[in-house]
N, C-alpha and C positions, 0 to 999 in steps of 0.2 A: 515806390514801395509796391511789390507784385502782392496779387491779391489770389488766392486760388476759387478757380471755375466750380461755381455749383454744380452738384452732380447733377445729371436729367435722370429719371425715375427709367429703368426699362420698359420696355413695350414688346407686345405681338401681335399679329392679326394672322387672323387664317381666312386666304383667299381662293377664290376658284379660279381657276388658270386652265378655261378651255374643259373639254369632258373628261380626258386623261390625265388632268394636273393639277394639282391644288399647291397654294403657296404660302409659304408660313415666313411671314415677313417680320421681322428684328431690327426695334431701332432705341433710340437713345444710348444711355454707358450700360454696359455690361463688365462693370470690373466687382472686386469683392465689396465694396461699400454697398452696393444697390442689388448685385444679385438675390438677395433673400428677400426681396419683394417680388419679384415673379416667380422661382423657383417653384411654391407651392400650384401656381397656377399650367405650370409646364408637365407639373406629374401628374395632374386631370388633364390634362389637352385631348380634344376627340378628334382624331384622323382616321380618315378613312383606308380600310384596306387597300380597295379595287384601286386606285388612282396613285403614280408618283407624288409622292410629294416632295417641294424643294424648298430647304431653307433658304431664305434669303439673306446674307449681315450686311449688304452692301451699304443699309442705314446705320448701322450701330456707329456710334461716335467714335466713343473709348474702348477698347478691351484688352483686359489682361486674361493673366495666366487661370485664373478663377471662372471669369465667362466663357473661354473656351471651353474649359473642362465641363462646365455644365450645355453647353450646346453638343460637343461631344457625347455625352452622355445621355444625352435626348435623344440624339442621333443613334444611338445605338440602344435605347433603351426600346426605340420606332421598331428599328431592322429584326432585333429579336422576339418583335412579336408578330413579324410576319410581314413588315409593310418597307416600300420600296421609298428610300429618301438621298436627296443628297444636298449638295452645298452648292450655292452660289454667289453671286457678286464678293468673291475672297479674293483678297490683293494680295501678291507675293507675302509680303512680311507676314500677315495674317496668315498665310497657308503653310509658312514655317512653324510658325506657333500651333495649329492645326497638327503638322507632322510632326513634331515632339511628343504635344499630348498623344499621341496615338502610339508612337514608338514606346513610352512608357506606363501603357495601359496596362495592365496585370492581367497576364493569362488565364483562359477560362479552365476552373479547378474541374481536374481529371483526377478520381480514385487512384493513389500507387497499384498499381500490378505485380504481386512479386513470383513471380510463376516456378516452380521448384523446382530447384537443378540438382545434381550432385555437386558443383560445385559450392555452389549456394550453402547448401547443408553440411559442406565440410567446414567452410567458412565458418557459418553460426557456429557449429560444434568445437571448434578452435576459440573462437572469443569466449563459450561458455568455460571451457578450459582454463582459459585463462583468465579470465575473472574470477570461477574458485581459485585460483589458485592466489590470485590477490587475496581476496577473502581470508586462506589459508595464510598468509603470511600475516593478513591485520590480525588473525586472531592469537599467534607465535607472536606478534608484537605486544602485544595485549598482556599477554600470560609473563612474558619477562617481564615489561613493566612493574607488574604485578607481583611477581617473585620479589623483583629488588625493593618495592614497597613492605610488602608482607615482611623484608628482613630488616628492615627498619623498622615499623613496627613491634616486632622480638627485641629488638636492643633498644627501642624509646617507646614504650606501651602506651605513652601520653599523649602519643602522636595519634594512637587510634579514632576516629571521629565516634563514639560508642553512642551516643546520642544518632547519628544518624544511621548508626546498623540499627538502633532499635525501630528509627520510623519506620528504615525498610522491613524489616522484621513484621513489624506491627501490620505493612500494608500485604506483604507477602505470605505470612502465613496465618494470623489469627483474622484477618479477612476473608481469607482462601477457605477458612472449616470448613462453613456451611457447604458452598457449594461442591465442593472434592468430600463431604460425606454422602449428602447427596446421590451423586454421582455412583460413586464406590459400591452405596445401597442398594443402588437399583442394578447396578452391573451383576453383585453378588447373587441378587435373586434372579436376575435371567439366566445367569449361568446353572444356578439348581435348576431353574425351572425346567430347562432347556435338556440341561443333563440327564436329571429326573426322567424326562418323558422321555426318551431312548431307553436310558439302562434298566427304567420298571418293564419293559421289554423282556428282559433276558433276567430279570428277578433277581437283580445287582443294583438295585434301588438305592443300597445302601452306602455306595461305592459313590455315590453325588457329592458324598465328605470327602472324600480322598479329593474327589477333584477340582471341587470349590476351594480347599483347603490349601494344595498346590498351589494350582494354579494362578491363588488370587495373590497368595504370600511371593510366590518368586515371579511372577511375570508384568500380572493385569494391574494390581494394587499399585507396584511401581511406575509403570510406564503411560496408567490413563493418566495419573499423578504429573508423573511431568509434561505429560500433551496440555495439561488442564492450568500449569502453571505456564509455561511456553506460551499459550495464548492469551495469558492472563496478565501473567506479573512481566515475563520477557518483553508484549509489548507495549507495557506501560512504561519500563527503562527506556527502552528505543523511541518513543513518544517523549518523555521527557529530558531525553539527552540532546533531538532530535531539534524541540523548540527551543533548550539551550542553546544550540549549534546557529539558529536561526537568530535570535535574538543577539546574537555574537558575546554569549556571555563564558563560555569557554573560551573563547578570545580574550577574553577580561582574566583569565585566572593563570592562563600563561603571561600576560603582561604583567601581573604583580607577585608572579613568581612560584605561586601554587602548581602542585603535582596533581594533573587531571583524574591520574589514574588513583591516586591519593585520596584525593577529595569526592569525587564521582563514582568512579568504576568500585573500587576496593569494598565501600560501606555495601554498595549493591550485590554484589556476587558474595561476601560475606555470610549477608542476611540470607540469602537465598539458598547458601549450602546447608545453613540452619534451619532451613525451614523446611525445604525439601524432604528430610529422613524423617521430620516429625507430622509432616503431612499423608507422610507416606504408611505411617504405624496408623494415622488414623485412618485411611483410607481402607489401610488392611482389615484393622478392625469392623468399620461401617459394613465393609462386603461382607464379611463373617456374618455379621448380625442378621444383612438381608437374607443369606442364605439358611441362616439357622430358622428363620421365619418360614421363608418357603419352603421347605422341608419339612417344617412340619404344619404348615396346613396341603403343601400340595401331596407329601407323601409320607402322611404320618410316622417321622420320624422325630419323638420326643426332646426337648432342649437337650436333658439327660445324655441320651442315645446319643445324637450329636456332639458333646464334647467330647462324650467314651471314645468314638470313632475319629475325631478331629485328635485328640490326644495321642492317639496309635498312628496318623494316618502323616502329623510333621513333629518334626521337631526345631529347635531353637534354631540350629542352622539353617533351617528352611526358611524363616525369616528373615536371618542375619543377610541370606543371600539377594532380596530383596531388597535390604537396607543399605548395604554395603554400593548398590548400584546409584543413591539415590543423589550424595555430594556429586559424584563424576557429570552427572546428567544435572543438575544445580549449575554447577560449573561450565560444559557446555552451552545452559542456556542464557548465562549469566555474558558470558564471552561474545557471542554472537547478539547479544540485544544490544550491548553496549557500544561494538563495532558499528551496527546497523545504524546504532542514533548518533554516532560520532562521523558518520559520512555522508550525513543527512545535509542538503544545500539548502541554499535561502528563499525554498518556496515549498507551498501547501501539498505541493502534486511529488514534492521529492520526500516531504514527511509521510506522506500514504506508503509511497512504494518503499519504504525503507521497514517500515513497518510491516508491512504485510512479507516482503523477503525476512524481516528476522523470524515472524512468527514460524513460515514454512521451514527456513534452513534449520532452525531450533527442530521440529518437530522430526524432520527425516535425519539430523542428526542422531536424535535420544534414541530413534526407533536403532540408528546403526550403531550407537553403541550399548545397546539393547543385546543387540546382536551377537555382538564379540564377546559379552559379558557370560553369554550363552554358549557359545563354542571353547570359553574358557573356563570357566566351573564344569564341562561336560569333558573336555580335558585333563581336567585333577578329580574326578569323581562326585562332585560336589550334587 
């Protein structure tokens, strides 16, 4: 019956070897059983600068692939701070085991360089290309989907999940008042205040209505409205589609046969077209109100006087045109939060970026179709 050899505990000595040389002597086993009894005392070891120093293992009994690597790593832990070492009493085999550890040491980390080329820049500019243009096809994917849901829906109304358009509902827009009146409030009275202090210049003071009244009803009232939603409710979708995705629990709804677009996307972009136009009346409203304030403390223009002048200065269409814009851009941001959190992978640093891209592409979306919305009523006279 064989019996296995007790380990010997590691050892070191450090000896003086003439005025030029000191020697750091290795003996018993050096394998992974017994390593972590010296180890600690290797990483305080004091050697001297001025003087070579040479390891000795010519006593080590045993060693594996573990005691190398830590004598190696001594070795080099010495050289990097300045001091001259090397090895001795290594027998062939041992110096092989030596040269492996060393062939697969792991290079010392150097900064990427990316230094700008034209090619380079053509390069990146092509994959961004082409990744919208991915993007642009998941969100044409998205929207059919959605179309053939939406008409099933019409022909089986029972199918609608109504219960979860109202949570979305509930979280998208009767949580959103506060802060998008808010908002709206303070927008409106910088905009008199601002206007105000130019046009009492030119003693058209009164002309701060026309342009609060405009301005907030067809442009600002919509469009800070969707920025404020975009960053708000778009990336709470993209967040919760996103730890869905992770959780593989959208994986669970295709294996038991459910319509993601159905069950997921549909209630959310729903709720959000709904919520958006009546966000948006409030918003209109809130800047109205800040404006009528500052106007009349900043330029005694009475409540009174300010309707007179807001009454002459829009009408019903001038809202309508504001309201009309506010489903499309709902819609947009409804499409792009849900794409972002349905391409979301199974880690924490893919849920960040996926979020943070919906909120921006949401946002430079609404502005551009903000845009069109505006070259197009300016087209029909609107």
């Amino acid at each position: 019956m064989a019996f296995l050899e007790e380990s010997v505990a590691p050892e070191m000595h450090l000896e003086a070897d003439g005025a030029d040389h000191q020697l750091l002597a290795l003996s018993g086993d050096w394998t992974i059983n017994t390593i972590a009894k010296i180890e600690h005392k290797l990483e305080n070891l004091g050697v001297g600068r001025d003087r070579l120093t040479c390891i000795d293992v010519s006593r080590i009994e045993h060693l594996d692939t573990s005691g190398a690597w830590l004598i190696h790593r001594t070795r080099g832990r010495l050289e990097f701070g300045g001091r001259r070492v090397g090895l001795a009493g290594v027998t062939p085999i041992r110096q092989t085991l030596f040269d492996e550890i060393d062939r697969h040491h792991p290079p010392r980390y150097t900064p990427e360089r990316n230094p700008f080329t034209i090619v380079g820049f053509l390069e990146t500019t092509g994959r961004q290309v082409v990744d919208a243009g991915k993007d642009g096809l998941a969100m044409l994917h998205i929207l059919g989907s959605l179309g053939m849901v939406l008409s099933t829906v019409l022909l089986h109304p029972k199918r609608l999940r109504s219960i979860s358009v109202a949570v979305q509902f509930d979280r998208s827009c009767i949580g959103a008042i506060p802060i998008v009146a808010l908002m709206s409030f303070l927008i409106g009275a910088i905009i008199s205040q601002q206007g105000g202090f130019y046009l009492k210049t030119f003693g058209a003071d009164i002309y701060v209505v026309d342009l609060a009244g405009i301005l907030v009803l067809r442009e600002i009232g919509v469009i800070l409205t969707a920025i404020m939603v975009a960053g708000r409710s778009g990336s709470a979708f993209t967040a919760e589609l996103g730890a869905m995705r992770m959780q593989e629990e959208v994986d669970a709804l295709h294996v038991i046969g459910l319509s993601v677009t159905e069950v997921l996307v549909l209630p959310r972009i729903l709720a959000l077209m709904i919520a958006l136009p009546l966000l948006t009346f409030i918003a209109d409203m809130a800047a109205l109100f800040g404006a009528g304030l500052v106007t009349w403390a900043y330029l005694d223009i009475p409540p009174a006087a300010f309707l007179v002048q807001l009454q002459a200065a829009i009408t019903w269409q001038t809202l309508a045109v504001g309201l009309v814009k506010a489903p499309f851009m709902a819609l947009i941001i409804g499409l792009i939060a849900c794409v972002e959190g349905l391409k979301v992978e199974g880690s924490s640093e893919s849920l960040g970026k996926h979020t943070t891209m919906s909120v921006v592409k949401a946002i430079f979306l609404v502005i551009v179709v903000d845009g069109v919305f505006a070259v197009f009523f300016a087209a029909i006279g609107v």
